[in-house]
SERO-4910 file (N, C-alpha, C, O; in steps of 0.05 Angstrom, whole numbers):
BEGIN
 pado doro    nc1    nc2    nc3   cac1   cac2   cac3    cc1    cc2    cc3    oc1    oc2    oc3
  Unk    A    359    -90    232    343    -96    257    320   -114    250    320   -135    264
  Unk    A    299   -110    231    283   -127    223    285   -156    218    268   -174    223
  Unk    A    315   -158    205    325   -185    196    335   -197    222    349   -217    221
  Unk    A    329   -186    243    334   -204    265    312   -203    287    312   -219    305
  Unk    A    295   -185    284    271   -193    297    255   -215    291    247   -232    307
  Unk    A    249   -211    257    235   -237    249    237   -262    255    216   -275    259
  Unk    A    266   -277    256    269   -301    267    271   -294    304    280   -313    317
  Unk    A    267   -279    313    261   -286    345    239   -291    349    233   -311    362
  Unk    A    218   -274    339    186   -274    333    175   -308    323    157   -323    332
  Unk    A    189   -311    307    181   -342    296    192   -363    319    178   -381    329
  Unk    A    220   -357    325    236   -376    342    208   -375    372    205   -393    388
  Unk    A    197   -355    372    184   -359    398    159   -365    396    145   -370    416
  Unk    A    150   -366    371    120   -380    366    121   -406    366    101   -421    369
  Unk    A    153   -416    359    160   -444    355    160   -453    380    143   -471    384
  Unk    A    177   -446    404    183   -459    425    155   -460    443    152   -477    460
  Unk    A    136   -442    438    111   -442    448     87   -466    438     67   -471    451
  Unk    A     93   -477    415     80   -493    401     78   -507    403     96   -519    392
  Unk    A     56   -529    418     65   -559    424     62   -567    395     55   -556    374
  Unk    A     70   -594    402     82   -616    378     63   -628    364     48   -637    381
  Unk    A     54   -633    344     27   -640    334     22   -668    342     43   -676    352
  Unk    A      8   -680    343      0   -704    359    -23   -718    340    -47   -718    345
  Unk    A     -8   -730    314    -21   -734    289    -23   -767    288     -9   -780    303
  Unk    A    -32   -774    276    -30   -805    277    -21   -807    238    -32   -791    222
  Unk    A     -9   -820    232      5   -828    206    -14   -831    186    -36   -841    188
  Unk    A     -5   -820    163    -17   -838    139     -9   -878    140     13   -890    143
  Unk    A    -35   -887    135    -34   -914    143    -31   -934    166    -23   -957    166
  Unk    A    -40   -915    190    -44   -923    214    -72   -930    212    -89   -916    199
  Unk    A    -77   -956    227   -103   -962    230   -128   -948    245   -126   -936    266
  Unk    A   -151   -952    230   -167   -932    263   -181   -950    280   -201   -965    278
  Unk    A   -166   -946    295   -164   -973    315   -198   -970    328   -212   -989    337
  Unk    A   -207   -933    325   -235   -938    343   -252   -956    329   -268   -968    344
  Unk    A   -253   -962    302   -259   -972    291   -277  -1002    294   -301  -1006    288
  Unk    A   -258  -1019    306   -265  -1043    322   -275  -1037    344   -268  -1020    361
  Unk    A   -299  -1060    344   -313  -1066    372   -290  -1075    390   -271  -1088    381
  Unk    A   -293  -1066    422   -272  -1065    438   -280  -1090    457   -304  -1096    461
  Unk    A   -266  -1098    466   -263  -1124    486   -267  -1116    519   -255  -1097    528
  Unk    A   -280  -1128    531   -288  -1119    561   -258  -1124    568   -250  -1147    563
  Unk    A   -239  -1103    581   -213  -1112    595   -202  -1130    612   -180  -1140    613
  Unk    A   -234  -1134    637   -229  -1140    655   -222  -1175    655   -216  -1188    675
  Unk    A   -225  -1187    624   -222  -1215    627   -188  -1224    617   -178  -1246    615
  Unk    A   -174  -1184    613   -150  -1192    611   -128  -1183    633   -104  -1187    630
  Unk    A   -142  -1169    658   -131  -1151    676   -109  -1178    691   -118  -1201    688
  Unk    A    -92  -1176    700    -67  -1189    721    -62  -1162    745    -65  -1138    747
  Unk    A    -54  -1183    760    -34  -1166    785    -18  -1174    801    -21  -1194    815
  Unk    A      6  -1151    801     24  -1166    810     30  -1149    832     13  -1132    838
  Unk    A     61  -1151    851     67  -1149    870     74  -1122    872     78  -1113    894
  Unk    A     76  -1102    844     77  -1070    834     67  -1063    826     72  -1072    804
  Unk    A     52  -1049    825     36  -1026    803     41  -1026    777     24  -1023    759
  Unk    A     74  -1030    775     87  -1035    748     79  -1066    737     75  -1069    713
  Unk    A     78  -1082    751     72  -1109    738     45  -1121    743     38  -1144    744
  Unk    A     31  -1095    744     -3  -1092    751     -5  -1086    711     12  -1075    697
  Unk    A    -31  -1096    704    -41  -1086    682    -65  -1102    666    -89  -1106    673
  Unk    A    -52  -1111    642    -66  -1122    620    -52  -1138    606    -30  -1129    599
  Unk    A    -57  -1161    600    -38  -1181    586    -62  -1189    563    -86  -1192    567
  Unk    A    -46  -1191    533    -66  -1214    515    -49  -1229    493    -25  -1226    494
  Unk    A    -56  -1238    481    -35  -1254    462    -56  -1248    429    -80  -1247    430
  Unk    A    -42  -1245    408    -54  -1245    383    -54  -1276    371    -43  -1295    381
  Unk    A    -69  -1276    345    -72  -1301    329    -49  -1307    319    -46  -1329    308
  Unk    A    -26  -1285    320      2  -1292    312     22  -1296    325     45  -1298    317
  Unk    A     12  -1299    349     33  -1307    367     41  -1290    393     51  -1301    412
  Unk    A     34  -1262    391     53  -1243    398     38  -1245    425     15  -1253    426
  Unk    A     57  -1234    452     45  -1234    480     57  -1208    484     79  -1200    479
  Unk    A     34  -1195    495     27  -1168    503     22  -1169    527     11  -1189    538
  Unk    A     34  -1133    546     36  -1130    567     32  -1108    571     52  -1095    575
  Unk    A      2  -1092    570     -4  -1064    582      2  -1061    610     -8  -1075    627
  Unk    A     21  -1040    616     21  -1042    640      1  -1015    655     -4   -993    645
  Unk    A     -8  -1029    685    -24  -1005    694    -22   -977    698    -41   -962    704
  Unk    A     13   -967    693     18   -943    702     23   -931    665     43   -935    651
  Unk    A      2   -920    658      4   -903    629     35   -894    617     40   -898    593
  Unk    A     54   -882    636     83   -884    626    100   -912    614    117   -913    596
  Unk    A     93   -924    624    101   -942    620     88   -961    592    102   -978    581
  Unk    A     65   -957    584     59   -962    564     52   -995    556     45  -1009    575
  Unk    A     54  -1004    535     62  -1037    523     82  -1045    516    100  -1031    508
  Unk    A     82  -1070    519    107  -1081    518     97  -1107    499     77  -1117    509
  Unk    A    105  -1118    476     99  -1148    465    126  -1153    454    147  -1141    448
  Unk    A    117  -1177    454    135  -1207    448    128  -1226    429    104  -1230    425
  Unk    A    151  -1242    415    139  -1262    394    158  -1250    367    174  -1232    363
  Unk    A    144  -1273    352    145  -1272    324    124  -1240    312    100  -1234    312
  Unk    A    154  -1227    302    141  -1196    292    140  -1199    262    159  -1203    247
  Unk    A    105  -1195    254    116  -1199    218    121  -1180    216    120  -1162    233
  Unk    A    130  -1180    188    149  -1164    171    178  -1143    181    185  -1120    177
  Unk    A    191  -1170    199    216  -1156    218    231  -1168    206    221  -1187    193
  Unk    A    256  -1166    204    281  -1178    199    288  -1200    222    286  -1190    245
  Unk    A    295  -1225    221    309  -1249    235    320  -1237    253    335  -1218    249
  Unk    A    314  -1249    284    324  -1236    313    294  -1224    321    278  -1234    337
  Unk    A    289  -1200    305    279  -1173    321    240  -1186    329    221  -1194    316
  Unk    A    245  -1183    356    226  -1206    370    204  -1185    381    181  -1193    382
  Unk    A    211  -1150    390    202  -1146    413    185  -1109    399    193  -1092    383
  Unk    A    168  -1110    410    155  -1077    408    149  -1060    427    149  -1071    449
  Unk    A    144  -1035    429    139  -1025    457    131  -1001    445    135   -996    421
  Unk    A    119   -982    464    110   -954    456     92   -943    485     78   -958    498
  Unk    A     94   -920    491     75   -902    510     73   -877    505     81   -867    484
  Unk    A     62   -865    523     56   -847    527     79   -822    520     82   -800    509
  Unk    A     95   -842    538    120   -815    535    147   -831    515    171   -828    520
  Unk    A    141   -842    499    166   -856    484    153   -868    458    138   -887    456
  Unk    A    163   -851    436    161   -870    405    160   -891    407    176   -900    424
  Unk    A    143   -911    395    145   -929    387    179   -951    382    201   -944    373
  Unk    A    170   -973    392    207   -984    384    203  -1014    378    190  -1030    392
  Unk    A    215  -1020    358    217  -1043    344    247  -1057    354    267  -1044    349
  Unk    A    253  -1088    369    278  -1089    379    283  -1125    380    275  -1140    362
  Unk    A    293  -1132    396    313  -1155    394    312  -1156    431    321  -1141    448
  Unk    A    293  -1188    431    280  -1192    469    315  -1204    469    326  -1217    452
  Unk    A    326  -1193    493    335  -1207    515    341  -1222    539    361  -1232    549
  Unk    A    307  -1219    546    300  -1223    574    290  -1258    568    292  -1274    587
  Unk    A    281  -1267    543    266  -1290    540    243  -1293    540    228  -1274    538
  Unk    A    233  -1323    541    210  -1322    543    195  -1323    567    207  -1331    587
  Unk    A    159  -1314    569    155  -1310    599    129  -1340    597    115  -1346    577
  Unk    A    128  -1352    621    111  -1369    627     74  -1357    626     64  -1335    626
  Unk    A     64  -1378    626     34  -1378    634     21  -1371    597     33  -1370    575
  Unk    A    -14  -1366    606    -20  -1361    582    -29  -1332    588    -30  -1322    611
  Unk    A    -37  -1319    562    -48  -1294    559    -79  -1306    539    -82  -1320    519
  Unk    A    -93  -1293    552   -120  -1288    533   -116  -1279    506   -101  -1261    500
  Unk    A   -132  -1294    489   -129  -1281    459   -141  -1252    446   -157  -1260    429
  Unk    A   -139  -1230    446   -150  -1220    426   -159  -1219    397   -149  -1206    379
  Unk    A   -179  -1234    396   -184  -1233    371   -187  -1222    346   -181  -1198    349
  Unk    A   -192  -1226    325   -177  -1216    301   -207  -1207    298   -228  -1221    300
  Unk    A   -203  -1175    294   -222  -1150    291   -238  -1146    308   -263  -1143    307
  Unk    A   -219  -1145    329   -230  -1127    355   -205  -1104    368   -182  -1104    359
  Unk    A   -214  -1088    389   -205  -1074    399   -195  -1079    429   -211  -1084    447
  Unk    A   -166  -1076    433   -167  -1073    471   -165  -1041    475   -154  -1028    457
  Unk    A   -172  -1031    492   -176  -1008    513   -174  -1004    537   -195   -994    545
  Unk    A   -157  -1007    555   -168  -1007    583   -172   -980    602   -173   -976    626
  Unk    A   -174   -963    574   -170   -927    598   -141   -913    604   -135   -889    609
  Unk    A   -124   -935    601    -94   -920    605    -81   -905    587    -57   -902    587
  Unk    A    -99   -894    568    -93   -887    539    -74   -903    516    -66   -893    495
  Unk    A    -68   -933    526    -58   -951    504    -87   -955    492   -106   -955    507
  Unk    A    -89   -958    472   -110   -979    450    -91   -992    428    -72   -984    414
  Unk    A   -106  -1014    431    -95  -1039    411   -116  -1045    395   -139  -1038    400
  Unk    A   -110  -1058    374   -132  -1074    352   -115  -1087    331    -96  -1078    317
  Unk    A   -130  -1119    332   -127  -1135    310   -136  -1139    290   -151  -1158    287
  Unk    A   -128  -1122    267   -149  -1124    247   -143  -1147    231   -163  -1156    219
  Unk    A   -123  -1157    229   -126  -1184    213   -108  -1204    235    -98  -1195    256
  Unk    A   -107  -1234    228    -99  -1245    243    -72  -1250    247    -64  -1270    259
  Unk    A    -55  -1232    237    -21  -1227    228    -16  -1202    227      5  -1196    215
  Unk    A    -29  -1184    239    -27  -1149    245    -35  -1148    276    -52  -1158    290
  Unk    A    -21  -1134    278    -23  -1108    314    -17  -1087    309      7  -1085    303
  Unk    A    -30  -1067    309    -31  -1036    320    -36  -1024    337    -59  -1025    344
  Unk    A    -19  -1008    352    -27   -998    390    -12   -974    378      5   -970    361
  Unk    A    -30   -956    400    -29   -928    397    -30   -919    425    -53   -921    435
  Unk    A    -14   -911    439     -8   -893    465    -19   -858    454    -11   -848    433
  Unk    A    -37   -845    473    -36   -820    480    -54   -815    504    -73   -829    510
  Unk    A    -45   -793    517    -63   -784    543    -91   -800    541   -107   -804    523
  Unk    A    -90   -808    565   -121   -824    564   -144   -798    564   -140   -774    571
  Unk    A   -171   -811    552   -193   -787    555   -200   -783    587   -214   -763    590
  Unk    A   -196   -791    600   -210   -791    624   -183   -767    644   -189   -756    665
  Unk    A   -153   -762    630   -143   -737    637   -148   -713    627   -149   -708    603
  Unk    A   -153   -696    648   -158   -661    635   -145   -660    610   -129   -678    604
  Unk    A   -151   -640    591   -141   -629    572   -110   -625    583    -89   -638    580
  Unk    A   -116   -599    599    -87   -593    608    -70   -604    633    -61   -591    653
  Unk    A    -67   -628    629    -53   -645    651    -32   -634    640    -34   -631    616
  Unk    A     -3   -623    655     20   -615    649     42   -637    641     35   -658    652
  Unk    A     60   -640    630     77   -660    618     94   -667    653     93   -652    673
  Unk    A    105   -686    651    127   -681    677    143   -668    670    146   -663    647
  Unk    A    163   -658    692    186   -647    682    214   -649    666    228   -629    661
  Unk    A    219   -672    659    229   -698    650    222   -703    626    243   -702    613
  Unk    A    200   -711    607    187   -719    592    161   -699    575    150   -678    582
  Unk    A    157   -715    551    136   -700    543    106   -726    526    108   -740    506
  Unk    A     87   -723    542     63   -734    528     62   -724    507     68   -701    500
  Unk    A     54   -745    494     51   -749    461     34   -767    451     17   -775    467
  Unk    A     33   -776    428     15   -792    411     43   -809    394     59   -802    378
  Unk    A     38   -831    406     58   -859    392     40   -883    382     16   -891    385
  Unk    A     62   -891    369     48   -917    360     68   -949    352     91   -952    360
  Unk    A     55   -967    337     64   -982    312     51  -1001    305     32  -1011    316
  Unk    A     62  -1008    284     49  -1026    273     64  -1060    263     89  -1059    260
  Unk    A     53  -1083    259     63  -1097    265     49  -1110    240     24  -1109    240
  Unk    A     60  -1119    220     47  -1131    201     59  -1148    172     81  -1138    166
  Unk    A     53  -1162    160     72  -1181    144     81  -1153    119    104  -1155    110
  Unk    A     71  -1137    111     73  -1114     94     97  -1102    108    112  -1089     95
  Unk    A     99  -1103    121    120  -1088    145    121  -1076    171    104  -1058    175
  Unk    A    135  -1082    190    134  -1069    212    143  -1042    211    162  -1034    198
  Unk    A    126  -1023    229    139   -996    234    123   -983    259    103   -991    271
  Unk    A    140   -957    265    135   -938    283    129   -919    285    131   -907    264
  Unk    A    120   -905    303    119   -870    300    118   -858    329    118   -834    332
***
């Protein structure tokens, strides 16, 4: 009897446990950098979804915070330390980090630069920072300005994502 209580007892401390919400060995600390006033990178468009934050790095890459926190970032460009093709990054709130291969092309107009050792922020719980002029790091989690206990949707689960983008190598979490 014992030998089967024990693992229900555990199995139910487990399923009760949210998920740790850790940021990596060798993730940048992005609070680190002085942060950039947003509003000289804000756009809007004809959705909420194509409402946000646009900027471009010293390496090329064009970034697309969008205004609705699920939805997260989206960039484009030349990714260092990617393998030939793999063009594209993304990450939120509710989705790992993802390193990939654009289909869609390229998009017109310019994006504002973020410069190299500063911070973007705009409240939607994305933060970005350039610490050198060939690195991007963005980190999705609940913005501070939601309760502690905002509930996950039903569908999905808030978390803490990231990646990183850099001639040493690209990666995710």
């Amino acid at each position: 009897m014992r030998a089967l209580v024990v693992p229900l007892v555990v199995a139910g401390l487990l399923a009760g446990a949210a998920p740790a919400a850790a940021t990596p060995p060798g993730f940048p600390d992005l609070d680190a950098f002085p942060a950039v006033d947003p509003a000289g990178y804000q756009v809007f468009g004809a959705h909420p979804s194509m409402s946000g934050w646009v900027f471009s790095t010293p390496a090329g890459l064009r970034c697309q915070d969008s205004l609705i926190p699920d939805l997260g970032i989206y960039c484009r460009g030349p990714l260092p330390g990617s393998s030939s093709g793999v063009s594209t990054a993304s990450v939120s709130l509710t989705h790992a980090g993802e390193i990939g291969h654009d289909d869609v092309g390229t998009d017109e107009g310019s994006y504002p630069l973020l410069p190299t050792g500063s911070r973007f922020a705009a409240g939607n719980g994305v933060v970005c920072a350039v610490p050198t002029a060939d690195t991007l790091a963005c980190r999705a989690a609940k913005p501070d300005s939601w309760p502690v206990d905002t509930p996950d949707p039903p569908d999905r689960h808030y978390g803490e994502h990231g990646f990183v983008l850099a001639p040493a190598g690209s990666w995710t979490y």
